[in-house]
N, C-alpha and C positions, 0 to 999 in steps of 0.2 A: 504494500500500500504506500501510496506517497502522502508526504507528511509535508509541511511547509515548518520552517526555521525560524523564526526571526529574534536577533543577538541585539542587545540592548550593552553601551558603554563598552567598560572593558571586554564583554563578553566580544563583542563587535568588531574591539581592534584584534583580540586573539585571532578570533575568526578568519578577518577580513572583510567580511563584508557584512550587509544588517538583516540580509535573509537569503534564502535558499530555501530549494526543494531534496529533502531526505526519503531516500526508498527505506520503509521497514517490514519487517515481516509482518502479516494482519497477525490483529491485538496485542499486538506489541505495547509494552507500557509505558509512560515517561521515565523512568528508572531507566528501563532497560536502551534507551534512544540515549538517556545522559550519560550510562557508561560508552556509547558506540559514540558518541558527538567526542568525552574528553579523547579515549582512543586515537578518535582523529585527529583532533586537536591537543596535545598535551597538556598545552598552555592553560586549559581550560580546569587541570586538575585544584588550581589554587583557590576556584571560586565552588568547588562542589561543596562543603560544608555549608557554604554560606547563599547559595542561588537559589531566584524562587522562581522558579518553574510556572506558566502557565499554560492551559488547554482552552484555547477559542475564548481569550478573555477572561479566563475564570482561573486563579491558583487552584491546582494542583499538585494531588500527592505523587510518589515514586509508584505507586501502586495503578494508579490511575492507566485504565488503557485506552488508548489512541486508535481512532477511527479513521479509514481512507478521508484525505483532505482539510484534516485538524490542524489546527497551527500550533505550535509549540512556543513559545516564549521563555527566553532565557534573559532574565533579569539579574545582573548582580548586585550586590549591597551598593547603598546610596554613603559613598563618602565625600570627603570635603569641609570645610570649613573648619570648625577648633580653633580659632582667632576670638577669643573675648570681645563680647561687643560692650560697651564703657554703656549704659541708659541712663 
């Protein structure tokens, strides 16, 4: 089944680019798509603790299985900032 990608920030520059089309085997899970995505990507193994996963808009567990033309969403943590702001 084919799956659509789309990599948010850091997940993005690992990547390369902000989305793509992934072939997975049907009912394949998001789990099983995040071990085959870091695989391909290596770079990708530093945001697994911490990436939130979505399915068609909606977060998503590891558990969750993926349906022909689902989109996957790879979010990493929101960082930045840590500068005191004076009020």
């Amino acid at each position: 089944m084919q799956v659509s990608v789309r990599c948010f920030a850091g997940c993005k520059d690992v990547v390369g680019t902000s989305a793509f089309e992934l072939e997975m085997p049907d009912g394949a899970t998001v789990g099983a798509t995040l071990e085959l995505l870091i695989k391909t990507y290596p770079g990708l193994e530093v945001y697994r603790n911490s990436l939130m996963l979505a399915v068609n808009r909606e977060y998503a567990s590891l558990e969750t299985a993926l349906k022909q033309g689902d989109e996957l969403a790879c979010i990493p943590p929101v960082s930045g900032g840590g500068a005191e702001l004076n009020v």
